[in-house]
OpenMM code with the backbone's topology and positions (N, CA, C; nanometers):
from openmm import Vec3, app, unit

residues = "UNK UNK UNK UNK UNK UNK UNK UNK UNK UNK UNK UNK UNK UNK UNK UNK UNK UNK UNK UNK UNK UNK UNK UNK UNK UNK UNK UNK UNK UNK UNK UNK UNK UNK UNK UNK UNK UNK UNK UNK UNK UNK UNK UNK UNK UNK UNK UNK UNK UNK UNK UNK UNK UNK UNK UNK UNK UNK UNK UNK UNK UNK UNK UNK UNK UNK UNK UNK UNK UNK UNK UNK UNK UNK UNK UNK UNK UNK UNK UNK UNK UNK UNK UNK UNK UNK UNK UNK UNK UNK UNK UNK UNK UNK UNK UNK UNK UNK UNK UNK UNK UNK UNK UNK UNK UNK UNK UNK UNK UNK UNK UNK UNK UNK UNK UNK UNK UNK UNK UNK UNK UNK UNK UNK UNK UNK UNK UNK UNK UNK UNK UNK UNK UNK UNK UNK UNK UNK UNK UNK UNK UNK UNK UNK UNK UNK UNK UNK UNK UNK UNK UNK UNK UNK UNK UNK".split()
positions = [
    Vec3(-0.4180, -1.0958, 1.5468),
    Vec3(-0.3894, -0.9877, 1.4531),
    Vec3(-0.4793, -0.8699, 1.4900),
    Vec3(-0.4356, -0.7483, 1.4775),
    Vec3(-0.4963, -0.6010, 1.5141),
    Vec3(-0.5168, -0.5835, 1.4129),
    Vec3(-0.6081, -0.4486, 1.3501),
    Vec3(-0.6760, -0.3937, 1.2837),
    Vec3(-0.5812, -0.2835, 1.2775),
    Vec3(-0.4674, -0.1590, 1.2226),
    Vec3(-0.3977, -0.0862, 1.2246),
    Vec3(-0.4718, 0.0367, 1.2188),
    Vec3(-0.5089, -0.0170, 1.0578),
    Vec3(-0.5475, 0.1247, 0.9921),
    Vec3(-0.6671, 0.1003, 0.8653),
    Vec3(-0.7643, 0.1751, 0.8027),
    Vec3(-0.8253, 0.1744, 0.7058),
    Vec3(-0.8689, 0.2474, 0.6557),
    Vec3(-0.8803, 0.2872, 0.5045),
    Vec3(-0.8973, 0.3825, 0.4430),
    Vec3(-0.9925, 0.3264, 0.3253),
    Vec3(-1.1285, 0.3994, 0.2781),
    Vec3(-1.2551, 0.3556, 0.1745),
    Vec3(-1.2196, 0.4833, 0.1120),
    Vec3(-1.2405, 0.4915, -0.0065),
    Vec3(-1.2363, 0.5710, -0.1166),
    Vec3(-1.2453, 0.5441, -0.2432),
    Vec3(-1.3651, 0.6558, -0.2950),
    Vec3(-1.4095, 0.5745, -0.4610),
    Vec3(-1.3086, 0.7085, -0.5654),
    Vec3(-1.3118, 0.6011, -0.6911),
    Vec3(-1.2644, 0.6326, -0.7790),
    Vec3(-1.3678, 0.6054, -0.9096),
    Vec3(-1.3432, 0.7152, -1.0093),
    Vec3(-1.4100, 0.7478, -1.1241),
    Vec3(-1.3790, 0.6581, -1.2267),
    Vec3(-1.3281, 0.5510, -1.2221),
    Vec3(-1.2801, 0.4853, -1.3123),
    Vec3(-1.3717, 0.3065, -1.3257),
    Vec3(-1.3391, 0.2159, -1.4093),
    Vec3(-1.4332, 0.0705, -1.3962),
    Vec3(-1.3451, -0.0032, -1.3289),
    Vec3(-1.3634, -0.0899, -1.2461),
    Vec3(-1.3428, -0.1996, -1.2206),
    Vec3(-1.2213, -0.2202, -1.2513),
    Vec3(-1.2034, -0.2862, -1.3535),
    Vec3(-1.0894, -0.3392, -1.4512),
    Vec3(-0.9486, -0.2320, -1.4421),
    Vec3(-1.0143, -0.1090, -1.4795),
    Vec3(-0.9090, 0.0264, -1.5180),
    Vec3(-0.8210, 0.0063, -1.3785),
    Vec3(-0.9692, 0.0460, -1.2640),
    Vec3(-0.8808, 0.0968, -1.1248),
    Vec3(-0.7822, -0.0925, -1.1146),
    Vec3(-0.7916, -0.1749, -1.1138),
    Vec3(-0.7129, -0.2620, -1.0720),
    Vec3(-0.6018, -0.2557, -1.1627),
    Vec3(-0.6087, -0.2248, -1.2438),
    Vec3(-0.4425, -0.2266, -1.3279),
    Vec3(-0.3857, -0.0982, -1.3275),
    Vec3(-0.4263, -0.0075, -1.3438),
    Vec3(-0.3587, 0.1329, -1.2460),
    Vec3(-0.2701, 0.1076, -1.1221),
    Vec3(-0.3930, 0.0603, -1.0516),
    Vec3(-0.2887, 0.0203, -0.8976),
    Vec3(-0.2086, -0.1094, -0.8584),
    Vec3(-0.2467, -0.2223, -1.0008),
    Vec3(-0.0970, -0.3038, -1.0069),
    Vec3(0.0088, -0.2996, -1.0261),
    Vec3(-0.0037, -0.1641, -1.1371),
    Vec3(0.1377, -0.1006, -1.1298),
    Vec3(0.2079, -0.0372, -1.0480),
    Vec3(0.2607, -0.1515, -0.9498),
    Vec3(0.3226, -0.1075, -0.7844),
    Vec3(0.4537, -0.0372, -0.8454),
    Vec3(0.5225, -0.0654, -0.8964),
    Vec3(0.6461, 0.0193, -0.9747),
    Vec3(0.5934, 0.1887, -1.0264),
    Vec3(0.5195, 0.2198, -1.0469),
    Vec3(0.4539, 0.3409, -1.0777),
    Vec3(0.3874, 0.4589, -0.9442),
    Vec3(0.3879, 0.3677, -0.8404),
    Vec3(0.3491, 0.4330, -0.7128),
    Vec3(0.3653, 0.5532, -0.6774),
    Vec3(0.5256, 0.5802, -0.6929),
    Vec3(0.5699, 0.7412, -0.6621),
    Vec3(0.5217, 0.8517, -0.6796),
    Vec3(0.4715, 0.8159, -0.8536),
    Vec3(0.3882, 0.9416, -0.8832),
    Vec3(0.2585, 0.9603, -0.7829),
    Vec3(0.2147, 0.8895, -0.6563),
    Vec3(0.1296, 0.9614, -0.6111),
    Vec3(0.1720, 0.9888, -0.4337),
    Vec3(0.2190, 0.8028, -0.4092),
    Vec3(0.3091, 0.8105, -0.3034),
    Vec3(0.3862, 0.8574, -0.2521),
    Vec3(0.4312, 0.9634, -0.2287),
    Vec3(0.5154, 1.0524, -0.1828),
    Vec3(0.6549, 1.0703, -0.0984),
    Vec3(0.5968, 0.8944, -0.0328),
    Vec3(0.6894, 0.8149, 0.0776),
    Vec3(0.7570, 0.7652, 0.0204),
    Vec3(0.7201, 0.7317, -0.0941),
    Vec3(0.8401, 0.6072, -0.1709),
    Vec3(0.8954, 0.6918, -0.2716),
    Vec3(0.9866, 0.6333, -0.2770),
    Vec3(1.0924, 0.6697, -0.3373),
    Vec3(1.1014, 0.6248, -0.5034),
    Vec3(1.1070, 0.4870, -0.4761),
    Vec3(1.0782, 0.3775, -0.5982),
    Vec3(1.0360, 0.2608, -0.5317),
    Vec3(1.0344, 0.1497, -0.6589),
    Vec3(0.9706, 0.0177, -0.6272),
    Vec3(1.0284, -0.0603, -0.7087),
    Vec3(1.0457, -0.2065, -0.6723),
    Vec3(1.1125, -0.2978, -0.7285),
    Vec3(1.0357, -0.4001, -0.7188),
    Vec3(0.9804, -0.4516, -0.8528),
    Vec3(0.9136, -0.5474, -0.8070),
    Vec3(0.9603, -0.7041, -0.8995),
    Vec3(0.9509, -0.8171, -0.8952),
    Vec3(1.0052, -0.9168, -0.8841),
    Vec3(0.8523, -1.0367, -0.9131),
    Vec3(0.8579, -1.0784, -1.0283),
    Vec3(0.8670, -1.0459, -1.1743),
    Vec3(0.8254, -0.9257, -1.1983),
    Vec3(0.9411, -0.8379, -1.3484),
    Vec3(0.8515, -0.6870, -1.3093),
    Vec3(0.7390, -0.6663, -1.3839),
    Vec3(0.6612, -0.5342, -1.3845),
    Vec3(0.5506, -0.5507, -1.4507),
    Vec3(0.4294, -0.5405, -1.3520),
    Vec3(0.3170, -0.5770, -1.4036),
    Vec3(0.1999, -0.6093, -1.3394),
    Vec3(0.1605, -0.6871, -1.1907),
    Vec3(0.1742, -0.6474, -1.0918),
    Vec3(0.1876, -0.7350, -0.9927),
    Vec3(0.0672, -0.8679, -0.9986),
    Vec3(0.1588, -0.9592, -0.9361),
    Vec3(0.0820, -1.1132, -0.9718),
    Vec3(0.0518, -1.1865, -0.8666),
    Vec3(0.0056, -1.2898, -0.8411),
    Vec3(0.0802, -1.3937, -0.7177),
    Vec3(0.1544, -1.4455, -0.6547),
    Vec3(0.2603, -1.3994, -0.7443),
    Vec3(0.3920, -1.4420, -0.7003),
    Vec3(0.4686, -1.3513, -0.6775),
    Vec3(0.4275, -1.2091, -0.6955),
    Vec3(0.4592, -1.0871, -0.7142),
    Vec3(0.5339, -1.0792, -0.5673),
    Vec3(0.6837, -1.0388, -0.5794),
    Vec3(0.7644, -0.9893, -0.4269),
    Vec3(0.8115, -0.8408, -0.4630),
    Vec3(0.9258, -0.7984, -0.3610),
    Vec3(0.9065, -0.6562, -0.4195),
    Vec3(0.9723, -0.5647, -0.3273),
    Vec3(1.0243, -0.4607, -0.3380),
    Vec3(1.0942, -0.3913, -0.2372),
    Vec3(1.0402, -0.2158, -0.2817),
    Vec3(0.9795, -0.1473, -0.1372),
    Vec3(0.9508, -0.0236, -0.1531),
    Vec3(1.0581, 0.0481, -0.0863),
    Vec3(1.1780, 0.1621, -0.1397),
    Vec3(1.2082, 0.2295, -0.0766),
    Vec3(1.1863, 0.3485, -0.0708),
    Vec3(1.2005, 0.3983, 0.0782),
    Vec3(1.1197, 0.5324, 0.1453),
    Vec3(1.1893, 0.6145, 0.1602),
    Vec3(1.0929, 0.7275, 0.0935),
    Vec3(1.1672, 0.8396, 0.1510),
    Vec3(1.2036, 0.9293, 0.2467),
    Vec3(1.2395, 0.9922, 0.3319),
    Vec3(1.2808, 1.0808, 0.4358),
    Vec3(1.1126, 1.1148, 0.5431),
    Vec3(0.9902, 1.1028, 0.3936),
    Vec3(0.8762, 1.1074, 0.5254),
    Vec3(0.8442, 0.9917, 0.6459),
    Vec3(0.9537, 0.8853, 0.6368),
    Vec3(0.9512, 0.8133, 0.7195),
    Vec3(1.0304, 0.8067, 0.7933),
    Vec3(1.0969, 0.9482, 0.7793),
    Vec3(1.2297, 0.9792, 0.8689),
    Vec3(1.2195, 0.9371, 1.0151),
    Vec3(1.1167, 0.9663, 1.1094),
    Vec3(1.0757, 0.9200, 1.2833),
    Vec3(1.1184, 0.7880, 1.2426),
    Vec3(1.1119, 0.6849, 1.1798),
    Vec3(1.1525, 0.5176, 1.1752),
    Vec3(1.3378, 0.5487, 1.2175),
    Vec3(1.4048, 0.6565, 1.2059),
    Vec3(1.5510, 0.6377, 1.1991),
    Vec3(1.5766, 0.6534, 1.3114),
    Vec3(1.4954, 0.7366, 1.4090),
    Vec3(1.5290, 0.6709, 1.5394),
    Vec3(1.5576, 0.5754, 1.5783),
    Vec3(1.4591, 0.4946, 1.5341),
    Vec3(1.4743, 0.3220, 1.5762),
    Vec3(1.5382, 0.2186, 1.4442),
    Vec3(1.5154, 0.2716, 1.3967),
    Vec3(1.6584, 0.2506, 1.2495),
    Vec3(1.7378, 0.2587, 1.2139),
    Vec3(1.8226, 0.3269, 1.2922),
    Vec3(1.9349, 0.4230, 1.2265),
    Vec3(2.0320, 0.3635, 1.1613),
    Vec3(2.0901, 0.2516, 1.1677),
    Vec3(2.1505, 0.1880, 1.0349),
    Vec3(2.0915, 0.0916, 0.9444),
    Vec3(2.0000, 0.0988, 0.9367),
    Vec3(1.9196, 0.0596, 0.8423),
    Vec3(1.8495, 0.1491, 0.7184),
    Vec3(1.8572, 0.0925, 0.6118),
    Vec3(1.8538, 0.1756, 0.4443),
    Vec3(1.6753, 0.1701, 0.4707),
    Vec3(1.5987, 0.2752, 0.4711),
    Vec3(1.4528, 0.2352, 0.4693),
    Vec3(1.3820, 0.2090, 0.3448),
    Vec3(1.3866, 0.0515, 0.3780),
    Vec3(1.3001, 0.0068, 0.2258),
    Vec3(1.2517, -0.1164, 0.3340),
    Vec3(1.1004, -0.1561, 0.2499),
    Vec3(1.0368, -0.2495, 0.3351),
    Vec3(0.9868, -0.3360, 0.2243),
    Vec3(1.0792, -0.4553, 0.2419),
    Vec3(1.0236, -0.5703, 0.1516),
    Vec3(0.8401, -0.6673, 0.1598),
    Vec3(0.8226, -0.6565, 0.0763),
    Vec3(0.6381, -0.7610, 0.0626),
    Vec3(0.6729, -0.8474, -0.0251),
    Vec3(0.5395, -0.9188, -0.0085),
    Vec3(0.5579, -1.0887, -0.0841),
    Vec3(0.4002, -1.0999, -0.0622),
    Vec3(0.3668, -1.1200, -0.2001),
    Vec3(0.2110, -1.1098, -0.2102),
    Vec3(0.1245, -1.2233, -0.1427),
    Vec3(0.0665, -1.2501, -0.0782),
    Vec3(-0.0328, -1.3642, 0.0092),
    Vec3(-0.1419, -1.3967, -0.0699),
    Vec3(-0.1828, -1.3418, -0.1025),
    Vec3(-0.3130, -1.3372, -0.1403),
    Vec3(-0.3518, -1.2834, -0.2935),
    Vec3(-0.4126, -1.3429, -0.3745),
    Vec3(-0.4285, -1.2614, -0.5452),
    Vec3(-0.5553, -1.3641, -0.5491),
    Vec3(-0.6508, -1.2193, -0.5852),
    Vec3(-0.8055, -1.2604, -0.6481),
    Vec3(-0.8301, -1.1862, -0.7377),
    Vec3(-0.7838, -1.1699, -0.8458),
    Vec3(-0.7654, -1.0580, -0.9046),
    Vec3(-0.9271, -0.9879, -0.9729),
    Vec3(-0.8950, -0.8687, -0.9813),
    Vec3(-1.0321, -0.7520, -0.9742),
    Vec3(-1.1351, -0.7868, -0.8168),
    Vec3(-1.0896, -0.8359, -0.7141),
    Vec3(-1.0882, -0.8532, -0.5897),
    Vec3(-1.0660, -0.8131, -0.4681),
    Vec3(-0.9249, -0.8612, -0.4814),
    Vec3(-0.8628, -0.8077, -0.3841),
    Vec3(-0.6997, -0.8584, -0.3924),
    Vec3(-0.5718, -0.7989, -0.3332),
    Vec3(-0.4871, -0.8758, -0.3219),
    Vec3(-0.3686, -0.8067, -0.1877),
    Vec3(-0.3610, -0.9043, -0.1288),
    Vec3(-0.2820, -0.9117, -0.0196),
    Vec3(-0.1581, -0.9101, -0.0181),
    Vec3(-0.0852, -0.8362, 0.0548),
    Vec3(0.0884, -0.8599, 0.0685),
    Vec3(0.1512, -0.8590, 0.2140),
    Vec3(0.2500, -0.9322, 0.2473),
    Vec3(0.2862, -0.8904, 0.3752),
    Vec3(0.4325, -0.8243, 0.4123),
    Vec3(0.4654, -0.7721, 0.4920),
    Vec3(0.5895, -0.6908, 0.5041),
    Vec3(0.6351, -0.6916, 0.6574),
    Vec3(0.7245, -0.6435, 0.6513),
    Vec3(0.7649, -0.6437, 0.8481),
    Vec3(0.8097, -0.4940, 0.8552),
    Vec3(0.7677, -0.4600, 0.9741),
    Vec3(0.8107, -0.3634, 1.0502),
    Vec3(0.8458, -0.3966, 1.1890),
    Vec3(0.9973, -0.3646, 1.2006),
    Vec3(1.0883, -0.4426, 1.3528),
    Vec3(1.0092, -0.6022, 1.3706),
    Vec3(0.9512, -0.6059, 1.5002),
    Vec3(0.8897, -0.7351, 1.5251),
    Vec3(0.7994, -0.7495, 1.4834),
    Vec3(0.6947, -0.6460, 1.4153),
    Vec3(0.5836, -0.6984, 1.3358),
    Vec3(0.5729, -0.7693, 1.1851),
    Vec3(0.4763, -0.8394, 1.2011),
    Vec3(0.4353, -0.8607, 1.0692),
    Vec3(0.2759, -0.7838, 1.0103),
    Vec3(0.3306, -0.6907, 0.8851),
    Vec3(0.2056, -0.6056, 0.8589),
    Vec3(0.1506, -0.6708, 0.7626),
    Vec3(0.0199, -0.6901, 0.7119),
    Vec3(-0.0417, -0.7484, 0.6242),
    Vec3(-0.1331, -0.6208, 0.5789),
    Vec3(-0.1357, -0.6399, 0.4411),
    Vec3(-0.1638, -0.4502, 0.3958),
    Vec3(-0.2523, -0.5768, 0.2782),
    Vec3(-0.4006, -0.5278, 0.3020),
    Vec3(-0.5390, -0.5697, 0.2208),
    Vec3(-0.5582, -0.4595, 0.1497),
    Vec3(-0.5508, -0.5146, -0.0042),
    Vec3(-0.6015, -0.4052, -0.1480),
    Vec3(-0.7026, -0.4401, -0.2113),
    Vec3(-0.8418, -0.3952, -0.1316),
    Vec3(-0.9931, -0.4782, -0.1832),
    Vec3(-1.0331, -0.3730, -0.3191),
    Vec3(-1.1403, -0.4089, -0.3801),
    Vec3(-1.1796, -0.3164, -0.4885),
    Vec3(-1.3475, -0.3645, -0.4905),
    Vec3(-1.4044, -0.3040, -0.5378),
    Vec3(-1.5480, -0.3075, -0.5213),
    Vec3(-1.5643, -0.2126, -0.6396),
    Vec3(-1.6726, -0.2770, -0.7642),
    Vec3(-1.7634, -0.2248, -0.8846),
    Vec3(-1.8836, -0.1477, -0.7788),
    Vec3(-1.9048, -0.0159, -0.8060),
    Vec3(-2.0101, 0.0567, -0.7339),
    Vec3(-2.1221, 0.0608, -0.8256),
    Vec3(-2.0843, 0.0864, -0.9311),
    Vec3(-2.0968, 0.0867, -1.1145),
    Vec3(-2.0127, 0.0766, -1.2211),
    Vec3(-2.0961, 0.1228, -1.3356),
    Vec3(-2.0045, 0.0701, -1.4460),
    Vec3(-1.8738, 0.1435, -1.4586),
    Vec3(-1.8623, 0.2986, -1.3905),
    Vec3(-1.7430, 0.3788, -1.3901),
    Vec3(-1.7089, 0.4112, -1.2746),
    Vec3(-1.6889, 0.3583, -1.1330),
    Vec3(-1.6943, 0.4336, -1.0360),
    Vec3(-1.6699, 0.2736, -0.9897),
    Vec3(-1.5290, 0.2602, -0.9196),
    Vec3(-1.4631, 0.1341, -0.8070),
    Vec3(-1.4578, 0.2365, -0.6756),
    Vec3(-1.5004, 0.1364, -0.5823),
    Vec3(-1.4732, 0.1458, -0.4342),
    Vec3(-1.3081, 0.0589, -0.3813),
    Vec3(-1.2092, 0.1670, -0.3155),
    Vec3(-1.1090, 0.0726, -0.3009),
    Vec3(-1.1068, 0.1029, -0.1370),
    Vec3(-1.0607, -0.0407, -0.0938),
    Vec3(-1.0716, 0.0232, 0.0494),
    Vec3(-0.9025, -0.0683, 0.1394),
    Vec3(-0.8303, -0.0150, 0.1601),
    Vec3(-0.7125, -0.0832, 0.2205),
    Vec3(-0.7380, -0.1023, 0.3951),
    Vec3(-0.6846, -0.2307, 0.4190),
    Vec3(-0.6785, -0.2419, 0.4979),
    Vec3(-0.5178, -0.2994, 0.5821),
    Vec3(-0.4293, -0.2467, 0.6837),
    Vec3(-0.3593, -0.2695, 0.7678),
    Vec3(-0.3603, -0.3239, 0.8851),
    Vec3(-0.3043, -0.4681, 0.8921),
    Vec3(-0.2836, -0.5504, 1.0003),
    Vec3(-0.1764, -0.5841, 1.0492),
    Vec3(-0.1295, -0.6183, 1.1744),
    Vec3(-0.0113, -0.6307, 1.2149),
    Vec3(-0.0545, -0.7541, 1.3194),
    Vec3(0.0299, -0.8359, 1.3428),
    Vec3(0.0457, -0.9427, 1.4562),
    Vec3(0.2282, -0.9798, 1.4696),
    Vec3(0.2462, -0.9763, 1.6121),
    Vec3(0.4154, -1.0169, 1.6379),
    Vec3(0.3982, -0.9695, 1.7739),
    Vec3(0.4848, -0.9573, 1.8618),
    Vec3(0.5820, -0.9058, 1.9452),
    Vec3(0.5436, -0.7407, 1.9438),
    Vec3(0.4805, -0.7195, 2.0188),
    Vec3(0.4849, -0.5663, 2.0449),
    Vec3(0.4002, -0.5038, 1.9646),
    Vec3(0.2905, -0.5744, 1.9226),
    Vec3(0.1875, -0.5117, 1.8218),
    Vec3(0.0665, -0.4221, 1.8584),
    Vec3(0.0662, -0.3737, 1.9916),
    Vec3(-0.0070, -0.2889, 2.0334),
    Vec3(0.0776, -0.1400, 2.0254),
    Vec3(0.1601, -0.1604, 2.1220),
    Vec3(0.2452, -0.0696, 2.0851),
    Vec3(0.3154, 0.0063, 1.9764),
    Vec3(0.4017, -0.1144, 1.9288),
    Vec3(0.4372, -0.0781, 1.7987),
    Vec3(0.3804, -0.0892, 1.7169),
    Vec3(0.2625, -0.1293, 1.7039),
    Vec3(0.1355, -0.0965, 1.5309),
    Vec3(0.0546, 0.0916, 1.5709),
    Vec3(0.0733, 0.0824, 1.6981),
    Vec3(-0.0017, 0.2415, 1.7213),
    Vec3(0.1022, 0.3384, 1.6604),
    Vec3(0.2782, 0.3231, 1.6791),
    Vec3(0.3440, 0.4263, 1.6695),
    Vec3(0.3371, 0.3717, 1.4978),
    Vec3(0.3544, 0.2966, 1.3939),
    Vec3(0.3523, 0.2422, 1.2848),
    Vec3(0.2668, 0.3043, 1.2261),
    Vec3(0.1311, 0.2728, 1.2697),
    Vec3(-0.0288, 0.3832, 1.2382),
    Vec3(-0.0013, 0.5113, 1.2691),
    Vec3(0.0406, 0.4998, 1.3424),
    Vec3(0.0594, 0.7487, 1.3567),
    Vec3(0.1377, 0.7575, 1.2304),
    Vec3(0.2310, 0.7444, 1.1988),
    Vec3(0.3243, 0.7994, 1.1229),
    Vec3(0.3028, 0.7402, 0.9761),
    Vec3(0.2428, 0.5599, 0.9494),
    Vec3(0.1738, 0.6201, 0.7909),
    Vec3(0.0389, 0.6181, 0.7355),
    Vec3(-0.0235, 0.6611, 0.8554),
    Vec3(-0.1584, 0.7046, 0.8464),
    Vec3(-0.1683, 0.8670, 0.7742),
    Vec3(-0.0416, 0.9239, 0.8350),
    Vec3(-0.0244, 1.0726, 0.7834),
    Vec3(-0.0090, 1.0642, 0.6297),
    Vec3(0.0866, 0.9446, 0.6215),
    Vec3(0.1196, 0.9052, 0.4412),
    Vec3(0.0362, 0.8934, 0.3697),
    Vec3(-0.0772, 0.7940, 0.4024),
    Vec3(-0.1686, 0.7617, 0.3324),
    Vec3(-0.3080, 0.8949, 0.3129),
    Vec3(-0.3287, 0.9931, 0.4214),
    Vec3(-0.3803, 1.1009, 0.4101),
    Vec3(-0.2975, 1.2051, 0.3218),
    Vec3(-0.1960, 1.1918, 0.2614),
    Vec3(-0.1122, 1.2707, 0.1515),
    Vec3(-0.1387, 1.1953, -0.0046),
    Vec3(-0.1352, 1.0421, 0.0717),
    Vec3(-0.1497, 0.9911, -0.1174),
    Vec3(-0.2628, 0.9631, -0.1591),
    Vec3(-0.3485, 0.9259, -0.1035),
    Vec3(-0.4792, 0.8933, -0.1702),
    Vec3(-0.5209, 1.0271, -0.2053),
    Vec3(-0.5365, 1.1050, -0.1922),
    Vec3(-0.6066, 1.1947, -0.1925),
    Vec3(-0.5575, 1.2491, -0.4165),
    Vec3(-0.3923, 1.2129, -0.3990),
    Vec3(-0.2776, 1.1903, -0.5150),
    Vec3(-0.3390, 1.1110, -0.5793),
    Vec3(-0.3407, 0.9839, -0.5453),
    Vec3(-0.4021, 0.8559, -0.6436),
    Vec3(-0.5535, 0.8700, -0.7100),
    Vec3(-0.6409, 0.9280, -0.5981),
    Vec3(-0.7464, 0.9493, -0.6338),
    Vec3(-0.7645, 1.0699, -0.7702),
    Vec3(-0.6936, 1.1949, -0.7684),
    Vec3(-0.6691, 1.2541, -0.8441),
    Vec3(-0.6068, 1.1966, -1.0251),
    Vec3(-0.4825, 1.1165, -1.0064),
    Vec3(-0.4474, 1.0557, -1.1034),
    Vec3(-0.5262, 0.9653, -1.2052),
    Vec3(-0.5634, 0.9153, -1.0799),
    Vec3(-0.6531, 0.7857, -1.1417),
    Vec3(-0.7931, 0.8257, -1.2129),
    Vec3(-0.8527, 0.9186, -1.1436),
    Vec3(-0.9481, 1.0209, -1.2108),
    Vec3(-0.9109, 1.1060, -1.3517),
    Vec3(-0.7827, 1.1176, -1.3241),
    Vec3(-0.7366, 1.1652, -1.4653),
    Vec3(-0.7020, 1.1221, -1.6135),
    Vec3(-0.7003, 0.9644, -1.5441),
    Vec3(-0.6241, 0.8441, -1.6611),
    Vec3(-0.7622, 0.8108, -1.7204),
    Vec3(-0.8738, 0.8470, -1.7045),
    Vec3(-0.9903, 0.7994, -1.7316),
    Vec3(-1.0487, 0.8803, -1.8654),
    Vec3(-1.0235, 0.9654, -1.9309),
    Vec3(-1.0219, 1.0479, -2.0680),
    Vec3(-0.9135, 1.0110, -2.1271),
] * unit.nanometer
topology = app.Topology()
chain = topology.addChain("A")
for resn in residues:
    res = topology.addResidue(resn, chain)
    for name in ("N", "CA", "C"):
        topology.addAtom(name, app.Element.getBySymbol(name[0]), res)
């Protein structure tokens, strides 16, 4: 497995707050920009058993090259739940398999450290995790920056 991508960034909020903010994977859009919506399976609060379908919007348009009859939505299925921890999901892109890590860290009593991490292992994972990382590395430099804002805001 490769290392894709990673992103550390604190938020103004406790522990507790920031993890149920960002369980609400159905609520994403408002910061995500890429997605469109979310479907998640049981709905609600994401869990352990939590599966789920993100579909994307047009900023993932470069994928239709190599997509082109394909609807862009990328199904996950949670791996991993430690909850106020961390929790894991995995998804595919073509021959990869991406494994997308959602850690959280108490800095203090108002202020979580979240830090994601992107992995890929399959068939062509040098290659295709570099062109995968260019294009939503740009995403994730549009939404956090969104989430971080929101989530700072839900806190009054």
């Amino acid at each position: 497995m490769i290392t894709l991508l990673r992103r550390e960034f604190t938020v103004e909020l406790p522990l507790e707050k920031a993890w149920q903010h960002l369980a609400r994977v159905e609520q994403w859009p408002s910061w995500a920009k890429h997605i469109k919506r979310v479907e998640v399976q049981p709905p609600g609060e994401l869990g352990p058993r939590s599966t789920g379908r993100l579909h994307l919007t047009s900023a993932l348009a470069a994928f239709r090259v190599l997509l082109p009859l394909h609807d862009l939505t990328a199904a996950f299925k949670v791996t991993e739940f430690n909850p106020y921890r961390n929790w894991k999901w995995v998804g595919g892109f073509l021959w990869l398999s991406c494994h997308y890590d959602h850690r959280f860290e108490e800095l203090n009593p108002t202020q979580t450290k979240l830090t994601w991490v992107i992995e890929a292992k399959g068939f062509g994972k040098s290659v295709l995790g570099r062109l995968f990382a260019k294009v939503y590395s740009k995403n994730l430099d549009r939404a956090i920056p969104l989430l971080v804002e929101e989530m700072n805001a839900s806190r009054v």
